[in-house]
C-alpha positions as a printed Julia matrix, in Angstrom:
500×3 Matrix{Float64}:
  93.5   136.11   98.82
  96.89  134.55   99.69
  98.17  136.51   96.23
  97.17  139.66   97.86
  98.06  139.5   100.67
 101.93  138.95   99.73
 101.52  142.07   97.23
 100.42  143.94  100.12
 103.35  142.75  102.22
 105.49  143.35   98.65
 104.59  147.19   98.66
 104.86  148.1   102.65
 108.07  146.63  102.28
 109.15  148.2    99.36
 108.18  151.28  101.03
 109.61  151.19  104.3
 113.07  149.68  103.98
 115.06  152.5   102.92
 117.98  150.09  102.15
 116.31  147.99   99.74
 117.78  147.33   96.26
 117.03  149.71   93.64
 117.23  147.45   90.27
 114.17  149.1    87.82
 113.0   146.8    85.08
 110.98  148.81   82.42
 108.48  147.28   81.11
 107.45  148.12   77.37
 103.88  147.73   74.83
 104.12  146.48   71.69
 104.36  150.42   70.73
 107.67  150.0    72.41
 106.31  152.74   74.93
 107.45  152.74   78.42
 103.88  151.73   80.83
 105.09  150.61   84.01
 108.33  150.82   86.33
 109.22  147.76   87.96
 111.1   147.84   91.12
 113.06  144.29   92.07
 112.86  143.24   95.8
 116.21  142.37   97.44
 116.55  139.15   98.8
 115.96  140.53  102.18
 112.72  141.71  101.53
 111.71  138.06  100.1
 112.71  136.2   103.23
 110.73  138.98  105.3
 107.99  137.98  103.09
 108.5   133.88  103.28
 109.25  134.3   106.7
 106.2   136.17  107.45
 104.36  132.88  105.95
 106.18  130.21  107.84
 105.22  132.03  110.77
 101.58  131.61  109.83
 101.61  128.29  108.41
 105.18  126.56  109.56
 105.76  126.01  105.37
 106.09  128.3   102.39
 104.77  128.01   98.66
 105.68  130.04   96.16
 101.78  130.06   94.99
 101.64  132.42   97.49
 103.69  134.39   96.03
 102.68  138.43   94.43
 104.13  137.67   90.98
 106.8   140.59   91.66
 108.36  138.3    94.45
 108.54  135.66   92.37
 110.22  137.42   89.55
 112.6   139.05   92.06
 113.7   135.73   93.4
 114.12  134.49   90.22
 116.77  137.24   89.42
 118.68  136.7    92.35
 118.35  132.89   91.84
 120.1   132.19   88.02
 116.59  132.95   86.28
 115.58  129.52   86.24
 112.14  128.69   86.32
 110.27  125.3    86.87
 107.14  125.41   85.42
 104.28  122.86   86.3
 102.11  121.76   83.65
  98.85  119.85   82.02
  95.92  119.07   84.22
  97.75  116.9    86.87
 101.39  115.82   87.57
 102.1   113.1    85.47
 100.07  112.03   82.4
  97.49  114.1    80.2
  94.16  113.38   78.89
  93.58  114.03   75.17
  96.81  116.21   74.95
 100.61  114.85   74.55
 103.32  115.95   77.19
 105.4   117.68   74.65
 102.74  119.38   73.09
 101.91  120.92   76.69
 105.63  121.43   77.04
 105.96  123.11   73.34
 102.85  125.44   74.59
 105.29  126.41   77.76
 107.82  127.38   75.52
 105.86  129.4    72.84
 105.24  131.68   75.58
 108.58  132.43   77.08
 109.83  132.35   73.8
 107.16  135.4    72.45
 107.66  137.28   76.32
 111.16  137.04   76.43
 111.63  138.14   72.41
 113.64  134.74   71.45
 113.14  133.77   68.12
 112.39  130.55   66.99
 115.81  129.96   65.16
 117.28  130.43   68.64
 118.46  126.56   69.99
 115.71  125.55   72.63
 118.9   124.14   74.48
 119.63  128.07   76.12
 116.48  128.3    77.18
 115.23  124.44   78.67
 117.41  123.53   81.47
 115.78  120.11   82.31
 112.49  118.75   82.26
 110.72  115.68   84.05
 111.15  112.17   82.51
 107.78  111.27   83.39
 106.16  114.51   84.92
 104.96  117.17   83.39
 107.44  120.14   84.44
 110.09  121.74   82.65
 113.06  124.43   83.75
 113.16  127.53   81.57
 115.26  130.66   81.9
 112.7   133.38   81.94
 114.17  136.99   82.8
 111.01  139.59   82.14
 108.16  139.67   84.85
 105.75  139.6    81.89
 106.32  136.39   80.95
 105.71  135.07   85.16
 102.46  137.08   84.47
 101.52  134.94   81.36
 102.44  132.06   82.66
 100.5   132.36   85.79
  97.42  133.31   83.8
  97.78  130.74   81.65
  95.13  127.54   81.83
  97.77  124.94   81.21
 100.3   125.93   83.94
  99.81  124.54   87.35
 102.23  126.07   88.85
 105.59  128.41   88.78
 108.5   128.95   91.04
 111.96  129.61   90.81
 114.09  126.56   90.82
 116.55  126.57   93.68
 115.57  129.49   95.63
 117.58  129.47   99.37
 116.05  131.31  102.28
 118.72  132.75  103.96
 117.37  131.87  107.76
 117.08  127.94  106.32
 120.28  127.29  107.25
 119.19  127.06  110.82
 116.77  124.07  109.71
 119.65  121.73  109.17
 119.36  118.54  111.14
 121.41  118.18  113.98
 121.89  114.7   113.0
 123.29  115.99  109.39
 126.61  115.77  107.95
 128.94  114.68  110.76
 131.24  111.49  109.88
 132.48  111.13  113.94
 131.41  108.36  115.68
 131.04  108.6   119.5
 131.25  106.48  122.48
 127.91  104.68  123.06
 126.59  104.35  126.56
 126.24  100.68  128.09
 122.52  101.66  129.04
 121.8   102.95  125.4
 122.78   99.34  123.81
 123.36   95.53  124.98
 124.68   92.68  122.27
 122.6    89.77  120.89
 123.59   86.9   118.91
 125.3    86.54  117.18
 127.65   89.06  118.56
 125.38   92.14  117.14
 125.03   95.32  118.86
 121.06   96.76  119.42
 119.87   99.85  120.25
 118.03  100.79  123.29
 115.35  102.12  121.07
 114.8    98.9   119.15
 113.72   97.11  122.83
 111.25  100.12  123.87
 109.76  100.13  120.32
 109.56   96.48  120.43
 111.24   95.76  117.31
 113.62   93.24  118.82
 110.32   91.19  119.59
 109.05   91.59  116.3
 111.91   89.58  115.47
 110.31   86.64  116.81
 107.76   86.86  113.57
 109.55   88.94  110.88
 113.13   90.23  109.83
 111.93   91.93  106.46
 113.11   89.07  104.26
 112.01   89.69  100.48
 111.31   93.03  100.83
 112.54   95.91   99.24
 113.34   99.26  100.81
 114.78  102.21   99.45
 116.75  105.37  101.14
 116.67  108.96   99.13
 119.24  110.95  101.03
 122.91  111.32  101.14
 123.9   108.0    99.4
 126.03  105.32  101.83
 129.68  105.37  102.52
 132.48  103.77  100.61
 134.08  103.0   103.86
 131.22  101.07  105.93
 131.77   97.38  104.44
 128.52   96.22  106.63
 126.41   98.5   104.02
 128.9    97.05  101.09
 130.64   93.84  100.7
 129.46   92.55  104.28
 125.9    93.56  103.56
 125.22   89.41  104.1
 127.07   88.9   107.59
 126.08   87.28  110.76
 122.13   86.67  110.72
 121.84   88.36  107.23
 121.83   86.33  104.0
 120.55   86.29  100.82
 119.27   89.53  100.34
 120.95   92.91   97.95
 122.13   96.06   98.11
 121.69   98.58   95.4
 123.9   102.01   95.47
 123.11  104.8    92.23
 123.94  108.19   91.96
 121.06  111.4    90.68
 122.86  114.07   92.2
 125.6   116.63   90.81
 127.82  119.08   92.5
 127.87  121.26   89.56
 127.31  124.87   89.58
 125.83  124.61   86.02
 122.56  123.77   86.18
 122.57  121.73   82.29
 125.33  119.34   83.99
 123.59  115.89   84.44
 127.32  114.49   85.61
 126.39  112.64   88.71
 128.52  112.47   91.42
 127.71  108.48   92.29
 126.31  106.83   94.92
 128.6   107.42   97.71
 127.88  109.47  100.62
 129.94  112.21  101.44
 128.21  113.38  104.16
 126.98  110.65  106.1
 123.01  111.09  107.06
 122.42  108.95  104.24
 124.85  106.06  105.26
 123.2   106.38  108.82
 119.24  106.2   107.75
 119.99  103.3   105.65
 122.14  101.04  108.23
 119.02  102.16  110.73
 116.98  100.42  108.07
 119.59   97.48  106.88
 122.57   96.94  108.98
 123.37   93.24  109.11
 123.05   91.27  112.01
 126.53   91.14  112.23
 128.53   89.22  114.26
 131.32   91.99  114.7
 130.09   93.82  117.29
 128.08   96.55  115.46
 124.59   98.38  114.97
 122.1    96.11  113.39
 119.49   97.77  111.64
 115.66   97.38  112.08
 114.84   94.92  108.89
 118.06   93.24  109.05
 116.92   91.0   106.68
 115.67   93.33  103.65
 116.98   94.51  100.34
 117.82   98.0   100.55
 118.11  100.49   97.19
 119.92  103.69   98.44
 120.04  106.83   96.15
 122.01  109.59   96.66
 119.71  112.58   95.78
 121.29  115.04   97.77
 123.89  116.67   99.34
 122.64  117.01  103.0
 119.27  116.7   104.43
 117.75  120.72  103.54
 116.91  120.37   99.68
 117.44  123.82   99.32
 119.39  123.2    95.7
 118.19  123.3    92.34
 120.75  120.27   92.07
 119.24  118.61   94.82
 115.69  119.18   93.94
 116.42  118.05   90.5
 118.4   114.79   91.83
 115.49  114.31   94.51
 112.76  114.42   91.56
 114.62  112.0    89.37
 115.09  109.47   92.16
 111.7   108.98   93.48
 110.84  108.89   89.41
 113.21  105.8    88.82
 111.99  104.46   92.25
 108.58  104.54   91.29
 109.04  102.48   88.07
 110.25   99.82   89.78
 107.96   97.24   91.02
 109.94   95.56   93.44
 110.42   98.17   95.66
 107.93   98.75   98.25
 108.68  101.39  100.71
 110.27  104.9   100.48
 112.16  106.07  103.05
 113.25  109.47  103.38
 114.83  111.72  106.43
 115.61  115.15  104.46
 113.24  118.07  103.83
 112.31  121.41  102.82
 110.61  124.36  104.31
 109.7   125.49  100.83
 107.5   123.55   98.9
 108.69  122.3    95.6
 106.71  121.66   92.76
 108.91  119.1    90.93
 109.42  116.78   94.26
 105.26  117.49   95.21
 105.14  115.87   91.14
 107.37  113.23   91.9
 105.59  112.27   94.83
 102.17  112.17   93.5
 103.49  110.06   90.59
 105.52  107.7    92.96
 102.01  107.13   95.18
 100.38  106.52   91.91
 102.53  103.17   91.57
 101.31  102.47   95.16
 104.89  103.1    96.86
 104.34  103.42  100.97
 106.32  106.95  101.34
 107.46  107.93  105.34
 109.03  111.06  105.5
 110.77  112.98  108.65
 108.19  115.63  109.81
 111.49  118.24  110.3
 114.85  118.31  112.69
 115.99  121.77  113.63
 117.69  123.93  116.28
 116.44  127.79  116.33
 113.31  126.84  114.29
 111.7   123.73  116.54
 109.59  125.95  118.62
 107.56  127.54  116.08
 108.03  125.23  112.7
 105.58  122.58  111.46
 105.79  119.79  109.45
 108.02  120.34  107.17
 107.71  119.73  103.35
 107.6   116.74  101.65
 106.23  115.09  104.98
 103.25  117.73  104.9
 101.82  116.27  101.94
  98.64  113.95  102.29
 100.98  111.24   99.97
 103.37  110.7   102.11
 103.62  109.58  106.18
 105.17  112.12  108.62
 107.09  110.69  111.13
 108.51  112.04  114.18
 110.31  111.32  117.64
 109.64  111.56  121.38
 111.13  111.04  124.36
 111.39  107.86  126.41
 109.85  109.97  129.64
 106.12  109.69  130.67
 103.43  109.85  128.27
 104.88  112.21  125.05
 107.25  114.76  125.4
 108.83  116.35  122.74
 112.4   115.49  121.34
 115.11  118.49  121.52
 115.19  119.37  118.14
 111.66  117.69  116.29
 109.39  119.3   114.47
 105.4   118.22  115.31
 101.89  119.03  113.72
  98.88  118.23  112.91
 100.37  116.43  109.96
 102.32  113.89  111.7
 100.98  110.2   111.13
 102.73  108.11  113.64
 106.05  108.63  116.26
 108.56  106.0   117.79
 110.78  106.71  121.33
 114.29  107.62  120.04
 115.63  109.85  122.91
 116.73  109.91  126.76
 114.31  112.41  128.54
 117.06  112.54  130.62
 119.64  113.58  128.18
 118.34  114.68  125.05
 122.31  113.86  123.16
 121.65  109.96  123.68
 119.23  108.73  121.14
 119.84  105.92  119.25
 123.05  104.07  117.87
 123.34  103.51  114.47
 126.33  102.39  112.23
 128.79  104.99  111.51
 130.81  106.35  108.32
 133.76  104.4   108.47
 134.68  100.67  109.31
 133.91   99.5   113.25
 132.03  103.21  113.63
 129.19  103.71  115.79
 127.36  107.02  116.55
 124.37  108.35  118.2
 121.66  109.7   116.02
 117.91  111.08  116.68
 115.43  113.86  115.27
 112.83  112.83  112.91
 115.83  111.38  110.46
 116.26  108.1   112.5
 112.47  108.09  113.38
 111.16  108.15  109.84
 113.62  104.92  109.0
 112.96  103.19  112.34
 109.18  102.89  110.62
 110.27  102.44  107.44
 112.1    99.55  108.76
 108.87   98.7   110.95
 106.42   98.59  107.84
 108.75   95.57  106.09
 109.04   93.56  109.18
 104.92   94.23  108.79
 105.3    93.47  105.04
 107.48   90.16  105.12
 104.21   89.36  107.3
 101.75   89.93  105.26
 103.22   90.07  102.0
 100.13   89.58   99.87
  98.82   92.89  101.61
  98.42   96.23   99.76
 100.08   99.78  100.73
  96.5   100.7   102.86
  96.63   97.28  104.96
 100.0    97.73  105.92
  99.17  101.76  106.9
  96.18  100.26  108.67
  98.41   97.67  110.67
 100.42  100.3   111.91
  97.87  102.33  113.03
  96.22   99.52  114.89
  99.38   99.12  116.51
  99.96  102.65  117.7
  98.94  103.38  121.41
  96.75  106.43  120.35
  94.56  105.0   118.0
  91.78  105.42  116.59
  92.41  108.89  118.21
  94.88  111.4   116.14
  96.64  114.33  118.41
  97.58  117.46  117.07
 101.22  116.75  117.49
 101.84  113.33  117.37
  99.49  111.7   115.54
  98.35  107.53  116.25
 101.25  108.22  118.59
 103.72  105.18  119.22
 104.08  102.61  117.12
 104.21   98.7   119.12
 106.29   97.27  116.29
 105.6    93.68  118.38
 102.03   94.25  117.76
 102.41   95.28  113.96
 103.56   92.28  112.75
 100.91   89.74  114.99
């Protein structure tokens, strides 16, 4: 119904924009006869189209999709194609990966007329390590038709695609290495000479502190990687109250306008959302004056993934995908925390995801910043998947009130109070990009890692207890359970009460 309904969209579109791009793709029988004229959408057309959906449902997926607006996206977006496959997204039974994958190409390979002698290396871009997708150029519309109706594919969509209007959803707590003055009512210090947000005393994390500091556990930030210049996320990582615990810094993401580079960029943020989510999570109780972070005692993995917080890249999707992969395979870590999003769902992070819950990883996810979009969007992809926790702000005012630029739905899990009602520009202080740095930050980014950093003060409590306890400590703790509103979910989290 959803397929028809775009096709229907497709064709009033395609007949009343008189402007739209005229690029015919003739399709031919095995006779070599001409049977059907294909017209391409333009790109404007396609964003009518996605928009048209977000409206409806506040997220896009490209199974929605007529298979002419998928092929047209994929020729204004490099041709590349991920393609979903087997019965699930990660392991097969009584079929091999490669032998699904081999099936996958066999079928471009006959659409698109490439012979066999041809190197697979032109046409496979990238596939997943330990999920069954792969990344194929694919150029005729016939071949998104026989890949759609074939019984091993899950799923297609072109790798990479960027709505033109998502610009709009970046987070106004994004890329921005300034630091700001901090307001003496937004902060006070603490021994030993460590400077705490108001936030942490209304959320009750500094009392939690009585019970639990997130010793032995491990967290781990996908974002924007952490500076090279903040020394308190670095060689100072053990300072003040902090000892004994690691840091861990790697690198999935490349720059690199060819999408066969694999030539990571490293760990280092160049942006600074990433540096700011992960000193929310980890900053030392320092003695030098500075933000402490919420589980000032935990180890803390960071991966840079991405190159801001909208994963709107096929670079970024990719480097997203392999990072909650190598996350996943590591036992030690715990919790995933991550403050970016999509509006478009994508299939190789929804595969990454499923596989990364599948080792029992406790995933919180911001439910969506944004300016123009707020009053309309949902929850925002990855945080609208059933996997993963969607968190979100609200004010410090009477009962809940919105925050300035969240997002809120029906899929937010839980919320914490990280801005003034009274002025929605003071949230909470966090470390900054550089040395002795501090800077406001709010929106769903510093919400999702104020729980993150809640759950390991819960799990350093109760460290014999699996991924459902802790969810189900949390929600015992939040002021609107065993209720569930439409918008903010179990509501407030008492982080006091979490860890009793």
């Amino acid at each position: 119904m959803r397929q028809t309904n775009f096709m229907l969209i497709t064709i009033l579109l395609l007949a009343l924009t008189s402007c739209s791009k005229e690029n015919p793709t003739v399709i031919q029988n095995q006779e070599n006869q001409v049977t059907q004229e294909v017209k391409q959408m333009s790109k404007a057309q396609i964003d009518i189209a996605i928009r048209t959906e977000l409206n409806k449902k506040g997220y896009f997926s490209w199974n929605d999709a007529s298979d002419i607006m998928l092929w047209s996206a994929l020729q204004i977006n490099d041709n590349i194609l991920t393609v979903g496959y087997g019965t699930k997204a990660y392991n097969n039974a009584g079929r091999s990966k490669s032998d699904y994958k081999n099936s996958i190409i066999d079928i471009v390979r006959k659409s698109e007329n490439i012979s066999r002698s041809a190197d697979s290396k032109s046409l496979v871009i990238d596939e997943g390590e330990m999920l069954n997708f792969v990344d194929v150029k694919v150029k005729s519309v016939e071949t998104v038709k026989q890949l759609r109706a074939s019984d091993i594919v899950r799923y297609i969509e072109p790798a990479g695609y960027t709505y033109t209007q998502e610009q709009t959803t970046r987070s106004s707590s994004g890329c921005n290495k300034s630091g700001g003055t901090i307001q003496d009512a937004d902060h006070r210090l603490i021994a030993p000479n460590c400077f705490v947000s108001w936030a942490y005393d209304i959320n009750r994390i500094t009392d939690a502190w009585q019970l639990s500091t997130g010793q032995g556990i491990t967290v781990a930030v996908i974002d924007t990687g952490i500076s090279e210049y903040q020394p308190l996320l670095g060689s100072m990582f053990n300072n003040g109250y902090s000892s004994g615990r690691t840091i861990e810094k790697y690198g999935t993401y490349t720059s690199s306008w060819n999408p066969w580079s694999t030539d990571y960029d490293g760990p280092n943020d160049k942006c600074s959302h990433g540096t700011s989510m992960s000193a929310n999570i980890a900053s030392p109780r320092n003695n030098q004056g500075l933000p402490v972070g919420v589980a000032y005692n935990c180890n803390l993995v960071s991966y840079r993934g991405t190159a801001d917080v909208v994963l709107n890249g096929y670079q970024e999707q990719r480097g997203v995908a392999k990072a909650l992969t190598e996350i996943a395979n590591r036992s030690d870590i715990k919790i995933i925390s991550m403050s970016i999003g999509h509006i478009i769902n994508i299939g190789k992070i929804e595969d990454a995801i499923k596989y990364a819950y599948s080792k029992d990883k406790l995933m919180f996810v911001a439910a969506g910043t944004s300016t123009q979009f707020t009053s309309w969007a949902g929850v925002t992809f990855p945080a609208n998947m059933k996997e993963t926790f969607a968190i979100t702000g609200v004010t410090d005012g009477p009962g809940y009130k919105h925050g300035a630029v969240n997002h809120y739905g029906k899929e937010v899990d839980f919320t914490v109070i990280m801005e003034r009602d009274s002025d929605n520009s003071r949230t909470s202080p966090t470390l900054g990009y550089y040395e002795n740095q501090r800077r406001y930050v709010g929106g769903s980014s510093i919400s999702t890692s104020m729980v993150a950093g809640i759950a390991a003060l819960v799990w350093e409590r109760y460290p014999s207890y699996t991924r459902n306890q802790i969810v189900t400590k949390l929600k015992l703790a939040s002021d609107l359970y065993p209720n569930r509103d439409d918008d903010y979910g179990y509501g407030n989290i008492d982080a006091y009460k979490a860890v009793q």
